[in-house]
C-alpha positions in Angstrom: 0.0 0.0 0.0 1.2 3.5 -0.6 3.0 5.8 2.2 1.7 8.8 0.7 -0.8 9.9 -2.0 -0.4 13.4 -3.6 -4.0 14.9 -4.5 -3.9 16.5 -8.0 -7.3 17.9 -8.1 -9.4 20.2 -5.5 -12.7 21.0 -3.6 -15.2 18.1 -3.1 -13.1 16.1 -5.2 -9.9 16.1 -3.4 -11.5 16.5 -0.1 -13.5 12.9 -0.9 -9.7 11.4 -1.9 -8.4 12.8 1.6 -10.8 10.9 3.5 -10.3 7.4 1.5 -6.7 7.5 1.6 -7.0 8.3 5.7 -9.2 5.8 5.8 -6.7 3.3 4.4 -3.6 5.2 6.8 -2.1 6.5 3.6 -0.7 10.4 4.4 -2.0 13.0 1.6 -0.6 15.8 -0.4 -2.9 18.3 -1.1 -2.1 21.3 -4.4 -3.9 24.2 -4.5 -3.6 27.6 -7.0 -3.8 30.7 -4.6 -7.5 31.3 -4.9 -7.8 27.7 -3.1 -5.3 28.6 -0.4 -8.2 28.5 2.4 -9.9 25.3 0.9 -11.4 22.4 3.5 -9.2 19.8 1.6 -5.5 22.5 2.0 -6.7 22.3 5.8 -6.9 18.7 6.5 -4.2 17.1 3.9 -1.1 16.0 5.9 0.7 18.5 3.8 -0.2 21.2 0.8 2.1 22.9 -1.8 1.0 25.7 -4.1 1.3 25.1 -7.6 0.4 28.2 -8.9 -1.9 30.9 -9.7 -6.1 30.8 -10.2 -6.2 30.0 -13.5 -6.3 26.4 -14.2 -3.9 26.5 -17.1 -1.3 28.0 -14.4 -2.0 25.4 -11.5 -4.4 22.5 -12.0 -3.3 22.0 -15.4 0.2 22.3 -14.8 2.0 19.4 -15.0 5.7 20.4 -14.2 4.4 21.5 -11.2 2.9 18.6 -9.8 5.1 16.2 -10.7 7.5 18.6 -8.7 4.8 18.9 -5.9 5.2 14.9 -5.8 8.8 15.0 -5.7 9.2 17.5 -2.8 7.2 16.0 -0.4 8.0 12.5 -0.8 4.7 10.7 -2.6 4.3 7.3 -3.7 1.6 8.0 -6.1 -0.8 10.5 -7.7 -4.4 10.8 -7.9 -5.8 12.7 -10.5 -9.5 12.8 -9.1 -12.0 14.4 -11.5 -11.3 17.0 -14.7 -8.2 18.5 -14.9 -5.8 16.1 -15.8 -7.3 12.8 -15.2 -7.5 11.6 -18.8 -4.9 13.0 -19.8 -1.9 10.5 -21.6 0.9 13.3 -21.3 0.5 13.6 -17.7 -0.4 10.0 -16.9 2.8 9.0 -19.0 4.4 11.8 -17.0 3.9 10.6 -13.9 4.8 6.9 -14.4 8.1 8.4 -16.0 8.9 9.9 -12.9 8.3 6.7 -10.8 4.8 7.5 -9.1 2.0 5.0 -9.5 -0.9 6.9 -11.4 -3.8 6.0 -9.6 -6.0 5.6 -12.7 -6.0 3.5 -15.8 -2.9 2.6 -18.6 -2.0 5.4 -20.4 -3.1 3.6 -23.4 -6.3 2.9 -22.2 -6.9 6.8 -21.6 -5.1 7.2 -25.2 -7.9 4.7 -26.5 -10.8 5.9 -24.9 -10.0 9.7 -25.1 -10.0 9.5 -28.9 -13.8 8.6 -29.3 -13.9 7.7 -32.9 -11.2 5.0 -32.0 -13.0 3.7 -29.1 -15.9 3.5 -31.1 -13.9 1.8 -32.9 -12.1 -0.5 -30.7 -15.2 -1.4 -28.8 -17.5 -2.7 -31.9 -14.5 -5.0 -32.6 -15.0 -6.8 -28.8 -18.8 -6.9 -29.9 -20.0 -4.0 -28.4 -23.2 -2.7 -30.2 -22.5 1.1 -31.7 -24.3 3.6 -33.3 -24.0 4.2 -37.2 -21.8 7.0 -37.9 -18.1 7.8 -39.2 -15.3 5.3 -39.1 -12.9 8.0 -37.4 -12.7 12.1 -37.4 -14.0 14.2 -40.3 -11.4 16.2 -42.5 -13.9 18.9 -43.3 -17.4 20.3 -44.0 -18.1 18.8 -47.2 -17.4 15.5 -45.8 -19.4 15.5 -42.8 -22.3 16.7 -45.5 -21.3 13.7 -47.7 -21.9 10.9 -44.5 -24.7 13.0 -43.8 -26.4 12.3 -46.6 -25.5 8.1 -46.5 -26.7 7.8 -43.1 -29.9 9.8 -42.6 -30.3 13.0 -40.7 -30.6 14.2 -38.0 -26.9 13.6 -36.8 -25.0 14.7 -34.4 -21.4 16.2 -34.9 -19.2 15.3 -31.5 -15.5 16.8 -30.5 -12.9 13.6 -31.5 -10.9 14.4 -28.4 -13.5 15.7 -26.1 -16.8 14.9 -23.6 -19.2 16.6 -21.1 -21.5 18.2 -24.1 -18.5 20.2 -25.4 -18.2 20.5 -29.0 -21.7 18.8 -29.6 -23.9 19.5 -31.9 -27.2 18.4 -33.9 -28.0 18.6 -37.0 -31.3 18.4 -38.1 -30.7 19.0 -42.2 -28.0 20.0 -44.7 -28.9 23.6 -44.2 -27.7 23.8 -40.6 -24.4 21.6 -41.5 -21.9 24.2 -42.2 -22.9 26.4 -39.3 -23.1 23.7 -37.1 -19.7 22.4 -38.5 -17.9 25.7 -37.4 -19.2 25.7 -34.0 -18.6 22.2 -32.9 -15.2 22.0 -34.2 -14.6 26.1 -32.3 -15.7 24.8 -29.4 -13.7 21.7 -29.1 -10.5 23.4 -30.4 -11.2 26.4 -27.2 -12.0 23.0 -24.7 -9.9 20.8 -26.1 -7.0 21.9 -28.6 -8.2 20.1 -30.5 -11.1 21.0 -33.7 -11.7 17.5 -35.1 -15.1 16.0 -35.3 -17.0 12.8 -36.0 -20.4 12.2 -36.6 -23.0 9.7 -34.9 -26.4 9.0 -36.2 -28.9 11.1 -33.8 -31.3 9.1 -31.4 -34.7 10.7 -31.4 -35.1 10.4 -27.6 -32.8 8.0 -25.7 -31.6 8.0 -22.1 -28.3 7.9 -21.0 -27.4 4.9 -19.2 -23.6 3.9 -17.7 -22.0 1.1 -15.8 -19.3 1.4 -13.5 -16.6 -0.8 -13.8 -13.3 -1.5 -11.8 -10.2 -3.8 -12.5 -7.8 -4.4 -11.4 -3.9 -5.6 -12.8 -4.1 -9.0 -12.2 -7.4 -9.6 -14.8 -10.3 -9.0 -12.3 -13.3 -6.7 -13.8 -16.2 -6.6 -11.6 -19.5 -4.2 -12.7 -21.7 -2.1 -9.9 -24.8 -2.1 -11.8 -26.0 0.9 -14.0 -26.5 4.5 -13.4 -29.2 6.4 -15.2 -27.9 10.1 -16.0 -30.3 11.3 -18.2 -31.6 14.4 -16.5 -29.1 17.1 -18.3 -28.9 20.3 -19.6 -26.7 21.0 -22.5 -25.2 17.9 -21.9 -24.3 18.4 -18.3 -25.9 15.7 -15.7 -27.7 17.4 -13.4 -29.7 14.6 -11.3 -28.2 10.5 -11.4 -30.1 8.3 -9.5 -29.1 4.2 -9.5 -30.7 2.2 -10.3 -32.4 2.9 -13.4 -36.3 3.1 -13.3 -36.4 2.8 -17.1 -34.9 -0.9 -17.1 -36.3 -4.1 -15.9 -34.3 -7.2 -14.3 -33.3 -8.9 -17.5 -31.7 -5.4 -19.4 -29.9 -4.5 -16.0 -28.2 -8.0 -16.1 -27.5 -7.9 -20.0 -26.3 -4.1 -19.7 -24.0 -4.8 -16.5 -22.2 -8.5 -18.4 -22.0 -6.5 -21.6 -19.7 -3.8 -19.9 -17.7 -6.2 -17.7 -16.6 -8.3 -20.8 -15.7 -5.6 -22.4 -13.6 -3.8 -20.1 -12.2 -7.7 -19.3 -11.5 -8.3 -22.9 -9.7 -4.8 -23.1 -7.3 -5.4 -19.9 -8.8 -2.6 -18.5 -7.5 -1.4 -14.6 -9.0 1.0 -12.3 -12.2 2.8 -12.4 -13.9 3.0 -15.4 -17.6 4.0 -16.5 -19.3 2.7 -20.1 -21.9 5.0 -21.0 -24.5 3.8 -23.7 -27.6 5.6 -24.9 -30.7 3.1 -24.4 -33.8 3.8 -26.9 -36.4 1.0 -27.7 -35.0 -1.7 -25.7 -31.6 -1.0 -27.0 -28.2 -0.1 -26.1 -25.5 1.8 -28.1 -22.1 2.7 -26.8 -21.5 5.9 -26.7 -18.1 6.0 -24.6 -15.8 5.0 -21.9 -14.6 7.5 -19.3 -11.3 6.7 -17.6 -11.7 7.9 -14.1 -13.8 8.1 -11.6 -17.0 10.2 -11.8 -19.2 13.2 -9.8 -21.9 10.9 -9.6 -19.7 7.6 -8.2 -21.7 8.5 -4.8 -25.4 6.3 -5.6 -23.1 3.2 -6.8 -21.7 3.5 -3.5 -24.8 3.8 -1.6 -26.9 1.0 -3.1 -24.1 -1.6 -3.0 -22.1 -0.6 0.5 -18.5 -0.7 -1.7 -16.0 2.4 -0.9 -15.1 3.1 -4.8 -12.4 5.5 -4.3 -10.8 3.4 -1.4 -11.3 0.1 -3.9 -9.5 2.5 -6.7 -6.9 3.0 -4.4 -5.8 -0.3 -3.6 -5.7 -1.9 -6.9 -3.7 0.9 -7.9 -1.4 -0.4 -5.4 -1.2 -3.8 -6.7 -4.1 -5.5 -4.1 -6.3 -8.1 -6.1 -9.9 -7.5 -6.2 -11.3 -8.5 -2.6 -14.4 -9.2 -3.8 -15.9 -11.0 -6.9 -18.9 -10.4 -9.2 -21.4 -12.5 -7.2 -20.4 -10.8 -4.3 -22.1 -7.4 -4.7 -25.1 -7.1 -3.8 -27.7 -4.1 -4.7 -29.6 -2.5 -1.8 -32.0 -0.1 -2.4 -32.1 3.3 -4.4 -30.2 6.0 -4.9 -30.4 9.5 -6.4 -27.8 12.8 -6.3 -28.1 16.3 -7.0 -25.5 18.3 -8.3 -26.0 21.6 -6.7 -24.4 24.2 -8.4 -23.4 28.3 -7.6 -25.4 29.6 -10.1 -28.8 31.3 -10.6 -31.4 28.7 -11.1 -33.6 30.3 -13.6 -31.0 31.5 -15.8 -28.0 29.6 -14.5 -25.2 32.2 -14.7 -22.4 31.6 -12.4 -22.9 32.8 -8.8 -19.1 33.0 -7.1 -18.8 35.1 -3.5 -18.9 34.4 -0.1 -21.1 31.6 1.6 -22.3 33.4 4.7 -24.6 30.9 6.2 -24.5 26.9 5.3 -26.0 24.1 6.8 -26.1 20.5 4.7 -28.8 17.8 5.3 -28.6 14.9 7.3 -30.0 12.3 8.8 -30.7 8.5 8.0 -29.7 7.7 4.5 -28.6 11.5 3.8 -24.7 12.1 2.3 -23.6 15.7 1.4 -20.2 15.5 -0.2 -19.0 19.1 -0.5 -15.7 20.9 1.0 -17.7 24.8 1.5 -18.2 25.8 4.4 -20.0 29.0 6.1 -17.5 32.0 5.2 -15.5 30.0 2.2 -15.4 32.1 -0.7 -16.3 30.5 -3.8 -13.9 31.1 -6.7 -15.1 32.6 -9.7 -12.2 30.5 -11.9 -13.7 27.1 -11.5 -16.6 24.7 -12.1 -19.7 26.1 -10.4 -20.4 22.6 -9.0 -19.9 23.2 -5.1 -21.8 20.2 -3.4 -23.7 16.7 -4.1 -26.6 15.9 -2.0 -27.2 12.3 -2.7 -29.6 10.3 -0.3 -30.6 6.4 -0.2 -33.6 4.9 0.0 -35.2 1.1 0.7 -36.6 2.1 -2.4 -37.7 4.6 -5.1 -40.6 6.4 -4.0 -39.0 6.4 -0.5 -35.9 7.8 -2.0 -37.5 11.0 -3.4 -39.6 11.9 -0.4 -35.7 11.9 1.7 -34.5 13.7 -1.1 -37.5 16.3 -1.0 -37.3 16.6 2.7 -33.0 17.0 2.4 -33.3 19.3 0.0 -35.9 21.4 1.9 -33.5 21.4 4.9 -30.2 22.5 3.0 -29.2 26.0 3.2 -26.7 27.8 1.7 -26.6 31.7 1.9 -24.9 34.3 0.0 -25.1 33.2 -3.3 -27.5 31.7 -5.7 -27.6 28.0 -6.3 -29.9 25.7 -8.1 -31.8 23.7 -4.9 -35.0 25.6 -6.2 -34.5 23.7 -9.4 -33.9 20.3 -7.9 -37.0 20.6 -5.8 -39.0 21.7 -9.1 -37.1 18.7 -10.7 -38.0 16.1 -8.4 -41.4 17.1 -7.7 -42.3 17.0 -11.3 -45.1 14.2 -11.8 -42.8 12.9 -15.4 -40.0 12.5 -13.1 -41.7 11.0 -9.7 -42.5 8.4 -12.7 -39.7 7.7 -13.9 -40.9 9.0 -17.4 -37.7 11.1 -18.7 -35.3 11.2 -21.5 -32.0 13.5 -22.4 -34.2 15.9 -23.5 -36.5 16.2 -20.7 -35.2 18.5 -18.5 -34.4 21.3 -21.2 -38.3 20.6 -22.7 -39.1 21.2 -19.3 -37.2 24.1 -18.6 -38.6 25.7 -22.3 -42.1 25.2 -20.6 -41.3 27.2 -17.7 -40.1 24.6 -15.3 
């Protein structure tokens, strides 16, 4: 097991890898950029270094810097966490270089996965049922028109190198191509560096559904069940909840062996999520993410495992201590993402939190690091807390969540609870009746 474990991320995210490595007697590292100086996870890590200055580029991002953060204080391994650099090959190549573990998958794996065309690719030769579209990226307008045309519209132009919505776009007809063309590929190149697109056939009205996967480097791939995460806006999950209420006991089964062999067949180590879109009874890949994920918290609660603490130790080396027919699903489980941002128009909300008090109680987790009198940057993801509660089932489930987020408050700046609670009490959504374009329908109608 490691000695040390330096913690290249910050907020909720590094404050949640602080208390798994603790819990497994492993010292951490914490990094922070000046604007995160006071931050909960700066104050509790064994030790912090500054790595630079509020912008991202300048600290988070900067890889010379924590790989001489690592070096300085002695650590065994690094933890990327969430965003930033966690599928990144440079860095995860970087830091094996240098002799840390990364606590994450191969770098080839990332390479793999990160380029979607070629995991698209790479997937539908293990079997993996994909969705008609391009082969790999598209050299230019005319060409995306030209596939267009073969496979039917609409389509739906997606950033090569990218994910979270960025550099997405539909297209409902030839007219829109060339417009929609320029902004994808802008948008990936600012997010990304990199412009290139490829094209997917568009699914009228799916849901998003994902599998969370871990292996570890002795052959072991083990699935938690699935996650529906089809409550978004512009592509951004908003509410997860696990397990899905759109699938019965035979398509959870299929869905949950379909991503296990695959990962298995791959050689795949570490956390790792398969997210397919699910229309009609069917699933489609859509792509792997490398890492763990925001909404890792419901797996967690309806099976009892400790993901980031399981992450961990097969990072280390440790087999598997468990095996497939050993987790068990209890329950159900739903999170809210609350962000600092107004919730009727959702511009960003930084400043000072003057009065905070999370929800608790039975079945109640509120994974945050603010606190009442932390300033919340303006530089960062607007994302400053996860309420996610558990229930012996659903319809218990949402009347804990209705009553957690009715007891929550945070002060001084906007957030989005109002939105949750217009979410959640929706009749579509206390029936499970919601797609990926529910919530912005919703939101068109004056939700």
């Amino acid at each position: 097991m490691f000695d040390k474990v330096l913690i290249a991320n910050r907020g909720e995210t590094a404050l949640r890898i602080h208390r798994a490595c603790r819990e497994l007697g492993i010292k951490t590292v914490a990094v922070h950029s000046t604007a995160d100086s006071d931050a909960m996870h700066v104050r509790l890590a064994d030790e912090s270094v500054c790595i630079g200055p509020p912008a991202s580029r300048d600290s988070y991002l900067n890889m010379a810097a924590l790989i001489s953060a690592a070096e300085i204080t002695g650590a065994d391994a690094i933890h990327p966490g969430i965003g930033f650099l966690s599928e990144n090959v440079q860095f995860a190549e970087m830091v094996e270089e240098h002799g840390f573990e990364f606590i994450g998958p191969t770098a080839e794996h990332i390479r793999i996965m990160g380029d979607k065309a070629m995991a698209k690719k790479t997937v539908a030769g293990l079997g993996m049922p994909v969705i008609q579209g391009s082969d790999g990226g598209l050299p230019d307008v005319a060409a995306a028109k030209k596939l267009a045309d073969k496979i039917g519209y609409p389509v739906l132009l997606k950033a090569i190198a990218g994910g979270g919505g960025k550099g997405m776009k539909a297209v409902q007809n030839v007219s829109e191509m060339e417009e929609a063309y320029g902004l994808a590929s802008g948008e990936a190149k600012a997010a990304f560096g990199n412009g290139e697109l490829y094209m997917e056939q568009f699914l009228a009205n799916p849901r998003h559904i994902e599998v969370q996967l871990l292996g570890d480097k002795h052959g072991n791939v083990v699935h938690f069940g699935e996650r529906d995460c089809s409550i978004q806006r512009r592509h951004q999950k908003v509410v997860e909840e696990a397990p899905s209420p759109a699938l019965n006991a035979e398509e959870r089964i299929h869905v949950g062996k379909l991503a296990a062999r695959t990962a298995k067949l791959l050689g795949y180590r570490g956390l790792g999520t398969i997210e397919f879109l699910y229309e009609n009874g069917k699933f489609f890949f859509m792509e792997m993410n490398t890492r763990l994920q925001i909404e890792h918290p419901i797996t967690e609660m309806i099976t009892g495992v400790d993901l980031v603490r399981e992450q961990i130790r097969v990072a280390s080396g440790a087999p598997l201590s468990f095996k497939q027919e050993d987790i068990k699903f209890n329950g159900h489980s739903i999170e809210c993402r609350i962000n600092a941002e107004d919730p009727d128009t959702f511009a960003p909300s930084p400043g000072k939190i003057t009065d905070f008090h999370p929800a608790g109680g039975l079945g109640v987790r509120f994974d945050s690091a603010v606190y009442a009198g932390y300033k919340v940057p303006p530089h960062y993801d607007s994302m400053i807390a996860k309420l996610i509660v558990h229930g012996a089932n659903r319809n218990d489930c949402l009347l804990r969540l209705r009553r957690a987020l009715e007891e929550t408050v945070i002060d001084g700046i906007k957030t989005n609870l109002p939105l949750h609670l217009r979410i959640i009490r929706d009749p579509e959504f206390v029936d499970g009746n919601y797609t990926i374009k529910w919530l912005e329908e919703k939101l068109s109608e004056g939700l």
